[in-house]
Backbone of each chain as ProteinMPNN parsed JSONL, in Angstrom:
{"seq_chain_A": "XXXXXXXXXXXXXXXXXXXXXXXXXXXXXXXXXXXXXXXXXXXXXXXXXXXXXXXXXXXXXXXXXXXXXXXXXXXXXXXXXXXXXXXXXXXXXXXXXXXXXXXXXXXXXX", "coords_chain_A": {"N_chain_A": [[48.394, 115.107, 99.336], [49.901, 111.798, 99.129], [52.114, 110.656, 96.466], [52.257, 108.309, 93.73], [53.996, 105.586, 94.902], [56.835, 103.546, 93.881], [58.421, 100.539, 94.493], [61.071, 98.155, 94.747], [63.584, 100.78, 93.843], [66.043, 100.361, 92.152], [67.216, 97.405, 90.85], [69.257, 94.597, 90.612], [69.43, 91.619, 88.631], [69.683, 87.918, 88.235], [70.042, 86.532, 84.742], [67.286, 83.996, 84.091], [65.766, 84.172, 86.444], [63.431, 85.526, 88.871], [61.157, 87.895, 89.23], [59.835, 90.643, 91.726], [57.613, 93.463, 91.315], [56.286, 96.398, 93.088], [53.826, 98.95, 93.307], [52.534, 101.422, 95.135], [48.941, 103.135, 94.622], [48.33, 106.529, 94.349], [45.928, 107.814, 96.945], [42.823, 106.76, 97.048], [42.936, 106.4, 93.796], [41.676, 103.594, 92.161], [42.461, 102.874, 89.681], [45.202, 100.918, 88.033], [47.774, 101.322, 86.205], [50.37, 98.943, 84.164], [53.863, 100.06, 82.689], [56.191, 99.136, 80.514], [59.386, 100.761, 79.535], [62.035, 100.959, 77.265], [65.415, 101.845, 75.541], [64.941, 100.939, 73.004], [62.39, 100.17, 72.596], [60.958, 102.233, 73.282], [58.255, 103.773, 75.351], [55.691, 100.861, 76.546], [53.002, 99.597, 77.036], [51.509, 97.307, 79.264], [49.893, 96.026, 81.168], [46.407, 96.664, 83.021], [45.083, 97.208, 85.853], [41.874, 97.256, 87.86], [40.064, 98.065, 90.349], [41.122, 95.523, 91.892], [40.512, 93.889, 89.057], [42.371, 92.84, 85.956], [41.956, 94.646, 83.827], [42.559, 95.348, 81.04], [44.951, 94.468, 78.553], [48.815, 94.66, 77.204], [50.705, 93.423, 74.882], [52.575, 91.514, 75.452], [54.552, 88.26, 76.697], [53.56, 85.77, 78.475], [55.026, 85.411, 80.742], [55.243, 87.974, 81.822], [53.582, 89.225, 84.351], [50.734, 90.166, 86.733], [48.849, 91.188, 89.703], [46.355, 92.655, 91.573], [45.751, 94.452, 94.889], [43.338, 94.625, 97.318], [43.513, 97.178, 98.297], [43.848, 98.862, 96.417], [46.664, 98.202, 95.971], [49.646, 97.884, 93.765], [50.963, 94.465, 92.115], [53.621, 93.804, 89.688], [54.836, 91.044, 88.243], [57.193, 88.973, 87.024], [58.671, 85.937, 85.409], [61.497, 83.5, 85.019], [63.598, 85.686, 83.976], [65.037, 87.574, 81.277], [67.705, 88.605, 79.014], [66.891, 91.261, 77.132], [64.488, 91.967, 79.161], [65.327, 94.095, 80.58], [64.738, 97.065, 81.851], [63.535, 100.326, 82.46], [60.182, 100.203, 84.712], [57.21, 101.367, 84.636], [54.658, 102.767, 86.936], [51.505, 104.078, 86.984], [48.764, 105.502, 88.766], [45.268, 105.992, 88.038], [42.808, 108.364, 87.831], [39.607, 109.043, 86.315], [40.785, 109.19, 83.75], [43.329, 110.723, 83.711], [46.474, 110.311, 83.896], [48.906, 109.279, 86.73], [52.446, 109.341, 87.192], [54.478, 107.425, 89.075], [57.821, 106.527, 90.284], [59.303, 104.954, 89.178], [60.84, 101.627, 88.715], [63.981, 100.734, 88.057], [64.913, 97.955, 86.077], [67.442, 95.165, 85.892], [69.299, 93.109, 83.955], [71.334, 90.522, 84.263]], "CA_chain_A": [[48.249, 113.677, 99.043], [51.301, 111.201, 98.473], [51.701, 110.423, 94.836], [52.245, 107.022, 93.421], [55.42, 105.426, 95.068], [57.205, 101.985, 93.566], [59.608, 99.723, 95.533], [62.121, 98.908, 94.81], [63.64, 101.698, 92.829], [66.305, 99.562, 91.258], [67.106, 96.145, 90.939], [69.506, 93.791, 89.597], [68.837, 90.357, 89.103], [70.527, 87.202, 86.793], [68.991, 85.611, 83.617], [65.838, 83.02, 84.627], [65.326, 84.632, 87.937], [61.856, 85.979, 88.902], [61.064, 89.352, 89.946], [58.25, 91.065, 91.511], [57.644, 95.179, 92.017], [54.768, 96.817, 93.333], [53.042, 100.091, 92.857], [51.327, 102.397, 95.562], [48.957, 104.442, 94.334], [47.501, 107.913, 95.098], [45.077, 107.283, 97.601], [41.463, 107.16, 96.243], [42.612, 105.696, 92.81], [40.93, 102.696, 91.458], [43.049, 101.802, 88.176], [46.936, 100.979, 88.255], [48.368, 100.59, 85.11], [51.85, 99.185, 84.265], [54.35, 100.421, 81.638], [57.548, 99.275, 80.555], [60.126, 101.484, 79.053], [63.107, 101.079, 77.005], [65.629, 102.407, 75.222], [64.956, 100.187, 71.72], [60.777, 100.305, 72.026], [60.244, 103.167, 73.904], [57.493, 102.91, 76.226], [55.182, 99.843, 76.032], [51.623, 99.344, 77.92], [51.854, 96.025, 79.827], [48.668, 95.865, 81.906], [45.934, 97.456, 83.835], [43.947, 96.798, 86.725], [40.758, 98.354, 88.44], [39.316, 97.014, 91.632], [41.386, 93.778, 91.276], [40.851, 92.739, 87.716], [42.565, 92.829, 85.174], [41.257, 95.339, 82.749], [43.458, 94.98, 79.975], [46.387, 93.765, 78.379], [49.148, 94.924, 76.112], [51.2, 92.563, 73.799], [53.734, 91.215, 75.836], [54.456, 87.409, 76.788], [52.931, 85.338, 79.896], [56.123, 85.612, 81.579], [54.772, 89.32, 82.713], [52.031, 88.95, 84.93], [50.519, 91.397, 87.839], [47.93, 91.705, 90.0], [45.574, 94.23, 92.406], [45.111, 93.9, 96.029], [41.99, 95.166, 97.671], [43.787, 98.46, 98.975], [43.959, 99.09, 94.993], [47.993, 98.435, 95.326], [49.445, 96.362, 92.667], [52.512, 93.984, 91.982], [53.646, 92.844, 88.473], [56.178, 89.67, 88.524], [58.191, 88.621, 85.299], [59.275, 85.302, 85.609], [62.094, 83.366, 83.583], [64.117, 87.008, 83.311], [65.827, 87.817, 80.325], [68.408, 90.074, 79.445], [66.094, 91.929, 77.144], [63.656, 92.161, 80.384], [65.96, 95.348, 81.439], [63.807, 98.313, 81.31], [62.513, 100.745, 83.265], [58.984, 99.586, 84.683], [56.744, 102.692, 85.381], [53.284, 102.074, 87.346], [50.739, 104.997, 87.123], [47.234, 105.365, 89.097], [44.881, 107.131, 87.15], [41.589, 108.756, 87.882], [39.238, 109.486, 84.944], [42.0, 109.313, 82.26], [44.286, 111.694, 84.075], [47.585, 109.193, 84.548], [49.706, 110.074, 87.33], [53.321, 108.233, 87.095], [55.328, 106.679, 89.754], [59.175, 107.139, 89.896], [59.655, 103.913, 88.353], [61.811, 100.781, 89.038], [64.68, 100.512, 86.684], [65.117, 96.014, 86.714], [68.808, 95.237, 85.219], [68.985, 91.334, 84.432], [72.428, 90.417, 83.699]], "C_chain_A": [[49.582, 113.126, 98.585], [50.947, 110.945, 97.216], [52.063, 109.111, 94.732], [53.896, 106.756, 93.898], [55.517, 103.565, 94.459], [58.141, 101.45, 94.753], [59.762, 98.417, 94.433], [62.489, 99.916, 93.698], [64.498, 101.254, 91.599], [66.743, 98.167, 91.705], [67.448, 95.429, 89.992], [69.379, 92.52, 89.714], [69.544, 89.142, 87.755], [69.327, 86.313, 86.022], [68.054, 84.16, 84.162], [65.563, 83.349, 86.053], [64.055, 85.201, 87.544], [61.982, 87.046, 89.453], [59.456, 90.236, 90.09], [58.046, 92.754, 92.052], [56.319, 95.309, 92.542], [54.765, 98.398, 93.29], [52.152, 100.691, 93.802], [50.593, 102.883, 95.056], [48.207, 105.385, 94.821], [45.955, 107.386, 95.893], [43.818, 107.772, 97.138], [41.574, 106.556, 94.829], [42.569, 104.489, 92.915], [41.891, 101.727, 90.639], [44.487, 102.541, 88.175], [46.998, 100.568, 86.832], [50.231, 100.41, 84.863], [52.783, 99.555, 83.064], [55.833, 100.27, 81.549], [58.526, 100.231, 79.473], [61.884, 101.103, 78.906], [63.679, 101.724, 76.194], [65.489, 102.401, 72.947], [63.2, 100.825, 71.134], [60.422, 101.452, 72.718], [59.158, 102.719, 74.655], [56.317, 102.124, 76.075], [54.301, 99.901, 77.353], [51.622, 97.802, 78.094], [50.48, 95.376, 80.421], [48.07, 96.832, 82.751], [44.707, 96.993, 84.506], [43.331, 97.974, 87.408], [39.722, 97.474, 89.27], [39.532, 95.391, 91.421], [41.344, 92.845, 90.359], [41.688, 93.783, 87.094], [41.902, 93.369, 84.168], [41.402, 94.9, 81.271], [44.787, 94.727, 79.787], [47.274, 93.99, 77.373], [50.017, 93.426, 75.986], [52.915, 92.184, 74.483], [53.295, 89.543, 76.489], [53.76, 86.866, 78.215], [54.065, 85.236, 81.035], [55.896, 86.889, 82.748], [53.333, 88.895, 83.218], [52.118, 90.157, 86.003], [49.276, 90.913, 88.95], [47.435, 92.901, 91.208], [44.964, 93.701, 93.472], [43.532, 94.959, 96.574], [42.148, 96.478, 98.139], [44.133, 99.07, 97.875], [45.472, 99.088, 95.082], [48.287, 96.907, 94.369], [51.006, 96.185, 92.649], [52.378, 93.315, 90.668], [54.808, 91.989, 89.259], [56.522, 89.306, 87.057], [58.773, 87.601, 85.961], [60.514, 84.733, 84.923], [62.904, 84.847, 82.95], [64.959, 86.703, 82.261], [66.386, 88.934, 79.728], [67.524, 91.401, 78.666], [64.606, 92.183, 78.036], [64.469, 93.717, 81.047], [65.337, 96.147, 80.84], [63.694, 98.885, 82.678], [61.28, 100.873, 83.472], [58.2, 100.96, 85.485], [54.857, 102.4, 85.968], [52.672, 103.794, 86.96], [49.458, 104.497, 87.375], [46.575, 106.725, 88.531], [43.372, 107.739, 87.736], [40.702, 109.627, 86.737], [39.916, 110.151, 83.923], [43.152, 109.777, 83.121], [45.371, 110.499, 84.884], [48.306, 109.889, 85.326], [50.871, 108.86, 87.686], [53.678, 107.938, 88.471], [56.73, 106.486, 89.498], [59.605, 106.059, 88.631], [60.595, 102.581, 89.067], [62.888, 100.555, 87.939], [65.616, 99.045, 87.298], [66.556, 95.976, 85.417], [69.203, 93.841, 85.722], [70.648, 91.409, 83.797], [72.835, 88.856, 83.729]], "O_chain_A": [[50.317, 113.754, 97.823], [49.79, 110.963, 96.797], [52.237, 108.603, 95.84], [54.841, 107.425, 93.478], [54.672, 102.676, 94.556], [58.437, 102.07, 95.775], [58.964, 97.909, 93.645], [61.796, 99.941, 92.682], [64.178, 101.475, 90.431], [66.619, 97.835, 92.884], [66.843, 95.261, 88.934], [69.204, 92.086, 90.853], [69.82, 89.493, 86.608], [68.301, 85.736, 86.384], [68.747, 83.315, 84.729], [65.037, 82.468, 86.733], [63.618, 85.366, 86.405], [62.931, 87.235, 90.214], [58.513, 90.441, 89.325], [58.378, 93.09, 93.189], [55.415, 94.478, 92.449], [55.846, 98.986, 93.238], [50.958, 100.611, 93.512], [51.253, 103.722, 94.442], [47.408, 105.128, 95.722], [45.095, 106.683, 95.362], [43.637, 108.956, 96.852], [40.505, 106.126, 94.396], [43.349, 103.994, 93.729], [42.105, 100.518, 90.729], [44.885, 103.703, 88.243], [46.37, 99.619, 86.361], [51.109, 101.218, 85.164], [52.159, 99.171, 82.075], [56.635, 100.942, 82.198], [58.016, 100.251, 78.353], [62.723, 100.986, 79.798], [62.898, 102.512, 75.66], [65.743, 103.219, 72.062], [62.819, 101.439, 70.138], [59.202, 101.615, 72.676], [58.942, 101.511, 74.749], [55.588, 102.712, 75.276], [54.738, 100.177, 78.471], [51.731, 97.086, 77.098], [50.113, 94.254, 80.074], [48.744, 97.734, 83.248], [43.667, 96.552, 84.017], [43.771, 99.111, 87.579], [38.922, 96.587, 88.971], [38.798, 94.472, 91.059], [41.731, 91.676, 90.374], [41.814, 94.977, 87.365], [41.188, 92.607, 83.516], [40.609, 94.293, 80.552], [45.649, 94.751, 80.666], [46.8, 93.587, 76.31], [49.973, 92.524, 76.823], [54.025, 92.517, 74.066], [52.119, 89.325, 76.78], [53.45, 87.736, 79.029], [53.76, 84.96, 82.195], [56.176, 86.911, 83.946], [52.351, 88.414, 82.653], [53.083, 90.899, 86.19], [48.845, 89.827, 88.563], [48.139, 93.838, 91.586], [44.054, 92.872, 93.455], [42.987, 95.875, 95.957], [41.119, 97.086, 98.434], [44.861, 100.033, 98.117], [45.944, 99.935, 94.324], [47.79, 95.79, 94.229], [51.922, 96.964, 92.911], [51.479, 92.526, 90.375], [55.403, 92.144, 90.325], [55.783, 89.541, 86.101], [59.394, 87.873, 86.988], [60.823, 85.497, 84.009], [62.875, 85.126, 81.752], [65.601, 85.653, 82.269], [65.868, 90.049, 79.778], [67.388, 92.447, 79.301], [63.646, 92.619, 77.4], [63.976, 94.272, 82.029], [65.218, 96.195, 79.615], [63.729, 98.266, 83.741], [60.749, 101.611, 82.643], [58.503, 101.431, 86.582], [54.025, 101.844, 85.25], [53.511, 104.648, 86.675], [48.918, 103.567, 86.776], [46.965, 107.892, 88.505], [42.904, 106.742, 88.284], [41.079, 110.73, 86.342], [39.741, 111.248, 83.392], [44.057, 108.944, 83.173], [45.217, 109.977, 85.988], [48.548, 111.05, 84.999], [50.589, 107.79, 88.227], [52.803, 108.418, 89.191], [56.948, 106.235, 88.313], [60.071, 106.308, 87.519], [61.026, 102.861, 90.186], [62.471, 100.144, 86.856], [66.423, 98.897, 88.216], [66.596, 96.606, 84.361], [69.385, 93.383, 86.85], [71.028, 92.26, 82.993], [73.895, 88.484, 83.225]]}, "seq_chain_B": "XXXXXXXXXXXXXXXXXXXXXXXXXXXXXXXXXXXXXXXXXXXXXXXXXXXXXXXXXXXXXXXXXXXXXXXXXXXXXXXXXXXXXXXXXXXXXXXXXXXXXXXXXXX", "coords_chain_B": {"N_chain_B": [[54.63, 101.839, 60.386], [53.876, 103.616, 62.787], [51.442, 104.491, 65.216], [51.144, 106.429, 66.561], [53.169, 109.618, 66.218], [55.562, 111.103, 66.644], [57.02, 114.228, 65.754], [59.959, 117.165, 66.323], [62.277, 114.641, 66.488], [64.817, 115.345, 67.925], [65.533, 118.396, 69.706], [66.256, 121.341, 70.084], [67.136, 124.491, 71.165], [67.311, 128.221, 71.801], [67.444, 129.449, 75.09], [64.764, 131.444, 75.606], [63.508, 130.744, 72.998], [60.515, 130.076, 71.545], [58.987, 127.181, 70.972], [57.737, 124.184, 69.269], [56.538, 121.229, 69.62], [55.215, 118.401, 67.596], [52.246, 116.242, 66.957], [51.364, 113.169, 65.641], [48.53, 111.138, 65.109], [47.383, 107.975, 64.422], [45.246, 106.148, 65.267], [42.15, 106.045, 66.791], [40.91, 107.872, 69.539], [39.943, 108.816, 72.972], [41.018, 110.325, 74.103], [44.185, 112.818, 74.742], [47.513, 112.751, 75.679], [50.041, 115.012, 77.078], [53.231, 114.189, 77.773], [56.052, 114.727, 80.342], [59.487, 113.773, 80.731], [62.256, 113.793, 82.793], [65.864, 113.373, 82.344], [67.163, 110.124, 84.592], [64.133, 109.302, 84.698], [61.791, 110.04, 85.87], [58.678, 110.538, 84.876], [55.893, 113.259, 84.259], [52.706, 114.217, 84.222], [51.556, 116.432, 81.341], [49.188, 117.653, 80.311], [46.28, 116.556, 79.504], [44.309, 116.357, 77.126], [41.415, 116.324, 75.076], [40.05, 117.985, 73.42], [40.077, 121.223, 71.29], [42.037, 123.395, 73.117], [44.62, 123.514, 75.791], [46.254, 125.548, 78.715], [49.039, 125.76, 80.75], [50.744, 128.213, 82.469], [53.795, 128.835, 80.785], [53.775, 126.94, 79.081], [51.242, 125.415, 75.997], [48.753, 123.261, 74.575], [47.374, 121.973, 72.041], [44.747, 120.752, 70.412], [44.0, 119.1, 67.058], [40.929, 117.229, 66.019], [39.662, 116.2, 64.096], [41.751, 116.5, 62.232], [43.254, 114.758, 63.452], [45.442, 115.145, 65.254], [48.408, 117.204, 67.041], [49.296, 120.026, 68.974], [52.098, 120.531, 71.08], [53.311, 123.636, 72.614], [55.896, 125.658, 74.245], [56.196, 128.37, 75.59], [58.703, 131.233, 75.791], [61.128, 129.845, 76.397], [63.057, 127.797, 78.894], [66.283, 127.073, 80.311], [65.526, 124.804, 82.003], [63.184, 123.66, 80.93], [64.556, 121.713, 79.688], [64.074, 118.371, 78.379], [62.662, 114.989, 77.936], [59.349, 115.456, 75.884], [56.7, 113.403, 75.871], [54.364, 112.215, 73.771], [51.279, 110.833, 74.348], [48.11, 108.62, 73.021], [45.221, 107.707, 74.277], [43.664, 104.574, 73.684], [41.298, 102.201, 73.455], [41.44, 101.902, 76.457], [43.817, 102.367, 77.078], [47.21, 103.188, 76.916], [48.996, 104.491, 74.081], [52.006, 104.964, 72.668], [54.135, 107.783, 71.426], [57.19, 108.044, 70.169], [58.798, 110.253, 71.703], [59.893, 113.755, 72.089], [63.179, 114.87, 72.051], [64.051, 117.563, 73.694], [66.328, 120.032, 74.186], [67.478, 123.123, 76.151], [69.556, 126.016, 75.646], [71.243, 128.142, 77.741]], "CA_chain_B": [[54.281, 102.806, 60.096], [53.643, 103.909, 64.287], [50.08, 104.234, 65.45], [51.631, 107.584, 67.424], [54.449, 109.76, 65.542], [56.309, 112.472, 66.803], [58.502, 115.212, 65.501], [60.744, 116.518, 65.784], [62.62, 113.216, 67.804], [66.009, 116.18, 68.659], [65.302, 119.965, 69.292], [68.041, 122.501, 70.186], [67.1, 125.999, 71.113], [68.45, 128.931, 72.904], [66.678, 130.373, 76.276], [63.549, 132.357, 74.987], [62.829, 130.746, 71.877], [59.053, 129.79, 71.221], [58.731, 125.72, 70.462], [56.38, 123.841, 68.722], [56.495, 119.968, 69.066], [54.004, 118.079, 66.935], [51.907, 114.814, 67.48], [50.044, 112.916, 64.723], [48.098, 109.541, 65.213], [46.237, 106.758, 63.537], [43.693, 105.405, 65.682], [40.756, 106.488, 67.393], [41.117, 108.423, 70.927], [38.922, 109.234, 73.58], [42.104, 111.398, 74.811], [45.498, 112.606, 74.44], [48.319, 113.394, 77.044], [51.614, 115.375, 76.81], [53.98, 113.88, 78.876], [57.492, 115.27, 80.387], [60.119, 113.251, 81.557], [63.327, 114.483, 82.914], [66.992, 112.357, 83.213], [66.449, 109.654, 85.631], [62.943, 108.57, 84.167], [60.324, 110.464, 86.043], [57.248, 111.174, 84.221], [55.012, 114.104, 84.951], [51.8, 114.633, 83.233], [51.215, 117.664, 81.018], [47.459, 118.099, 80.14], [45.359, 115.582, 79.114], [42.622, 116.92, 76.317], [39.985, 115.249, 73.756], [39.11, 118.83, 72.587], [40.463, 122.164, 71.792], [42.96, 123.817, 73.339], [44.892, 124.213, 77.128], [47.084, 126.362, 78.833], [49.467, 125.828, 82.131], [51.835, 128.664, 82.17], [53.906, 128.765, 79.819], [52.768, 125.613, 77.917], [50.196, 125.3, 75.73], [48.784, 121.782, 74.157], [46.051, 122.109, 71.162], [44.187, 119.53, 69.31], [42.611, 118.832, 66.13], [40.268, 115.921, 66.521], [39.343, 115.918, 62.319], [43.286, 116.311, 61.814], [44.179, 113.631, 64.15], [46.989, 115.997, 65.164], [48.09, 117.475, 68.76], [50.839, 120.58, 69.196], [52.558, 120.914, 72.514], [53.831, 124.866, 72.282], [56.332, 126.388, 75.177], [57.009, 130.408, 74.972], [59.995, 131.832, 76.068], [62.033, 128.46, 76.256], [64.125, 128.203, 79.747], [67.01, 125.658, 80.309], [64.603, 123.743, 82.891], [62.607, 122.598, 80.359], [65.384, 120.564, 79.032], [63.883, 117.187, 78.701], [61.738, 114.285, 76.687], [58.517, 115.795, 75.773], [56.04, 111.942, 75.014], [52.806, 112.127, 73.29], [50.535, 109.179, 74.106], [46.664, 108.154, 72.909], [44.122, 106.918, 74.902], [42.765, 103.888, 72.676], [40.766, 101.561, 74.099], [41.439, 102.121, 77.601], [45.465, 101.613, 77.115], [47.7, 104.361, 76.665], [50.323, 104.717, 72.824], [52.987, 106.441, 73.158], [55.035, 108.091, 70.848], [58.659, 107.759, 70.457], [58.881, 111.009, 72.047], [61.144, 114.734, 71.499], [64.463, 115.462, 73.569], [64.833, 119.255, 73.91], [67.581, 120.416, 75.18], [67.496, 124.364, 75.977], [70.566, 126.211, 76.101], [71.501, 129.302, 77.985]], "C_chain_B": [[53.947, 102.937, 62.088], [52.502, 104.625, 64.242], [50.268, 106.382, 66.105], [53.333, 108.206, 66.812], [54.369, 111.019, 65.922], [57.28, 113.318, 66.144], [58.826, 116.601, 65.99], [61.369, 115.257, 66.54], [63.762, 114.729, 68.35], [65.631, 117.781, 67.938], [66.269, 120.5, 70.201], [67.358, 123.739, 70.275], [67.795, 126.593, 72.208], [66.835, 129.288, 73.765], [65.95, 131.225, 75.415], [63.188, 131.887, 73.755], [60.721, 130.452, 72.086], [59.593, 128.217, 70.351], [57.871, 125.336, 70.185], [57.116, 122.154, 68.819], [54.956, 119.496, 68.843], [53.627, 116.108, 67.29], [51.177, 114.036, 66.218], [49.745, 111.464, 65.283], [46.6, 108.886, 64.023], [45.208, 106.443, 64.012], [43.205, 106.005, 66.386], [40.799, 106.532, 68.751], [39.96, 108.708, 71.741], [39.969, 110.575, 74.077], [43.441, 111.551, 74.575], [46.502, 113.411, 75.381], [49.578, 113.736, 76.729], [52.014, 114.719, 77.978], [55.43, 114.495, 79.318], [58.281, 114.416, 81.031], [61.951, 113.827, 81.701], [64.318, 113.221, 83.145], [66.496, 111.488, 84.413], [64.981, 108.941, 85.599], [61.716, 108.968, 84.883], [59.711, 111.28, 85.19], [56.355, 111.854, 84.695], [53.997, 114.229, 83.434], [51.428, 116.209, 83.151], [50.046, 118.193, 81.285], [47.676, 116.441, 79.34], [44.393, 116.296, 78.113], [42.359, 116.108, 75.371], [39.976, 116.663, 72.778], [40.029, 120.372, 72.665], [41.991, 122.726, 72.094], [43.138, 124.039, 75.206], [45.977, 124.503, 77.367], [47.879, 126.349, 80.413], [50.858, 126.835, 81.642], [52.518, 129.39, 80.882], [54.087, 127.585, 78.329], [51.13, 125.911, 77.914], [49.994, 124.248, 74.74], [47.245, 122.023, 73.206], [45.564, 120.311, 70.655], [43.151, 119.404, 68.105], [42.029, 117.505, 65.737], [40.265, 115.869, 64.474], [40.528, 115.855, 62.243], [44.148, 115.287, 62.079], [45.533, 114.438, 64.477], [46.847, 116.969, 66.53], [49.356, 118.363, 68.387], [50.94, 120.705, 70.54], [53.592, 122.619, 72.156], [54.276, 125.398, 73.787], [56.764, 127.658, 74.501], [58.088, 130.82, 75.952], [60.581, 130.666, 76.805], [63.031, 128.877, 77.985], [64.943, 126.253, 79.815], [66.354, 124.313, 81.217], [63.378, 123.268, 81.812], [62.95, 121.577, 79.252], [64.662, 119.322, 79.512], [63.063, 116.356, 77.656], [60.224, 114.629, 76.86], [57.576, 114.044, 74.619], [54.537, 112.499, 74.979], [52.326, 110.687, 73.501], [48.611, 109.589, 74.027], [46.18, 107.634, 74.297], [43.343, 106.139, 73.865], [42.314, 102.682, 73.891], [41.459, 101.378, 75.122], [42.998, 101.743, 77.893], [45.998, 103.307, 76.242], [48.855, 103.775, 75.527], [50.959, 105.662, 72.844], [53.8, 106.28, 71.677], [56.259, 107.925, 70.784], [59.369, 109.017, 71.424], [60.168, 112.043, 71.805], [61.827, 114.942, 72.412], [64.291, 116.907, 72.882], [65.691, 119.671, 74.759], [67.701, 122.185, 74.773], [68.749, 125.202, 76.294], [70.237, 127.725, 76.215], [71.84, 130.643, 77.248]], "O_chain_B": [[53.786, 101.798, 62.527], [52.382, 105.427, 63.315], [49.447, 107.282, 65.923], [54.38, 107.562, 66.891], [53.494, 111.854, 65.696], [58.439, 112.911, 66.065], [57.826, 117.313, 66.085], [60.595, 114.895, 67.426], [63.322, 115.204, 69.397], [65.501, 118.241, 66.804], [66.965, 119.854, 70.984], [66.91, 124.085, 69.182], [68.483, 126.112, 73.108], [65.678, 129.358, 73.35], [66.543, 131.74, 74.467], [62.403, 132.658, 73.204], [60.028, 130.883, 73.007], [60.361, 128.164, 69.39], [56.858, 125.865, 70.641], [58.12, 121.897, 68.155], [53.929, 119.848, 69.424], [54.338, 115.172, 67.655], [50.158, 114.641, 65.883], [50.602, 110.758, 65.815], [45.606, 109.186, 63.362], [44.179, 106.404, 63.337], [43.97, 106.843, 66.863], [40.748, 105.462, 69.356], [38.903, 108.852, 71.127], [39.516, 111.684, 74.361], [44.046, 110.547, 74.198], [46.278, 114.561, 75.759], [50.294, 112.925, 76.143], [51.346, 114.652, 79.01], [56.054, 114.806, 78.304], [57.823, 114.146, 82.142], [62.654, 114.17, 80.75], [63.987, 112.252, 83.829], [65.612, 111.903, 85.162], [64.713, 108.075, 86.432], [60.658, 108.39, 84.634], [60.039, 112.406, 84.817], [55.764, 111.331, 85.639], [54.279, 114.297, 82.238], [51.148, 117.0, 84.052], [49.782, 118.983, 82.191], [48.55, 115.686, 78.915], [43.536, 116.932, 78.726], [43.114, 115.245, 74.924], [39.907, 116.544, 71.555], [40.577, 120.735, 73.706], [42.951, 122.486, 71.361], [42.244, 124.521, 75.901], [46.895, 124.071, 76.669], [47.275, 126.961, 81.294], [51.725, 126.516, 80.828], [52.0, 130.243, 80.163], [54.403, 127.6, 77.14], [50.277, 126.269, 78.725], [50.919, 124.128, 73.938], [46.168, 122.221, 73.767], [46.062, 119.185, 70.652], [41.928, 119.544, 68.125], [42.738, 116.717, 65.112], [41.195, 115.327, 63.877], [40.731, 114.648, 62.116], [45.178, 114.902, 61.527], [46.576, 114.23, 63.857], [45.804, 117.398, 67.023], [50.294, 117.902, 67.737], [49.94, 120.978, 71.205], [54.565, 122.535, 71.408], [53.372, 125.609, 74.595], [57.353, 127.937, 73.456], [57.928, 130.437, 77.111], [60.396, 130.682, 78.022], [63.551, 129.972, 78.192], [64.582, 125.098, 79.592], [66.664, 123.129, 81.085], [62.675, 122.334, 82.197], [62.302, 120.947, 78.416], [64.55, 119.083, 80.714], [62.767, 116.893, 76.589], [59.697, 114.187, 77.881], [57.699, 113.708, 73.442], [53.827, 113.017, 75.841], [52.795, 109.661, 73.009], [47.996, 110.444, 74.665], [46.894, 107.222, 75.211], [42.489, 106.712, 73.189], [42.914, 102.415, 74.931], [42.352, 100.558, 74.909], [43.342, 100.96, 78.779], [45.475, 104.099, 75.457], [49.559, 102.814, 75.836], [50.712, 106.86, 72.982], [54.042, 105.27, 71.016], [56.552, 107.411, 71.863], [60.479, 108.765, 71.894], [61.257, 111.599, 71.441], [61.398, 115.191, 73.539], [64.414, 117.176, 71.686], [65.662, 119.602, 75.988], [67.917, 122.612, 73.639], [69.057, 125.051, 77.476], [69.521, 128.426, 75.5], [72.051, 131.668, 77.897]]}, "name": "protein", "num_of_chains": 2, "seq": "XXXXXXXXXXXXXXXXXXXXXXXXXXXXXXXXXXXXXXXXXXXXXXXXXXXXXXXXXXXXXXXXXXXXXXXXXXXXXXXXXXXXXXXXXXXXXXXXXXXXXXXXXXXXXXXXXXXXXXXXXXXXXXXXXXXXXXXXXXXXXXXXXXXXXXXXXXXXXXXXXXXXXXXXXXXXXXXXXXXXXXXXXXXXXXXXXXXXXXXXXXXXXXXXXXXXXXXXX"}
């Protein structure tokens, strides 16, 4: 089975620009969740979808948004970038708990 | 105070030691996952457990649910498992992560 692939892998982009990744995942899972990672907060739970909603939501502004197409792949978008917006953004599809990551995209706003 | 606390954050051993990193948390799990990530930022999952104790290899990942407390234990240490060892919860259906431990194993 392929494992969870992102696109793009990296990606730079300038302050108030918009940006949008997406997230394969393992074929057969359900629930994508997204996770950003830096080097200040370590890694941070962003959102997670399961058959197109929106499950839940961690504690980050409306600027991050996502959603889940019907082939369970998913795209977040961050609009309005800012230079603390540079992180590496890691997707994982999970099947009953068991997360399985995705290489990641590492987004670099300058 | 962090919901998810690791120590140690920097470990140092030689080839063959025996490691112990430790996990403690605050809130209320259905589950808890070692994680490994190597340079570069891929994440591979360890084990996953609620209960007990498991064993791949030479890792092994316990838990005490009354303790709130998780060890991740490698035996005979090799330089390939230089890397960040992250503890994260399962709390309401959202994964906490730890700040997680660098080990770095030397020859």
């Amino acid at each position: 089975k392929a494992g969870v692939t992102q696109t793009p892998r990296y990606l730079i982009k300038t302050r108030g620009q918009q940006v949008t990744l997406s997230c394969s995942p393992i074929s057969g899972h359900r629930s994508v969740s997204w996770y950003q990672q830096t080097p200040g907060q370590g890694l941070q739970f962003l959102f997670e979808y399961f058959s197109e909603t929106q499950r839940n939501k961690g504690n980050f502004p409306g600027r991050f948004s996502g959603r889940q197409f019907s082939n369970s792949r998913s795209e977040m978008n961050v609009s309005t970038l800012e230079l603390g917006d540079s992180a590496l953004y890691l997707c994982a599809s999970s099947l009953r708990n068991e997360q399985y990551f995705g290489p990641g995209t590492r987004l670099t706003v300058t | 105070k962090n919901e998810v606390e690791q120590s140690p954050q920097n470990l140092t051993a030689q080839e063959g030691e025996f490691i112990t990193i430790n996990c403690s948390y605050s809130v209320g799990i259905s589950a808890l996952h070692w994680l490994q990530q190597h340079p570069g930022g891929g994440i591979v999952s360890l084990f996953m457990l609620s209960s007990g104790k498991k064993k791949h290899g030479r890792l092994i990942a316990t838990i005490n649910i009354q303790e709130k407390h998780s060890s991740l234990h490698i035996t005979a240490s090799h330089p390939r498992d230089s890397a960040v060892y992250i503890c994260a919860v399962h709390n309401t259906d959202k994964l906490i992560f730890g700040t997680g431990t660098r080990l770095q194993v030397f020859p």
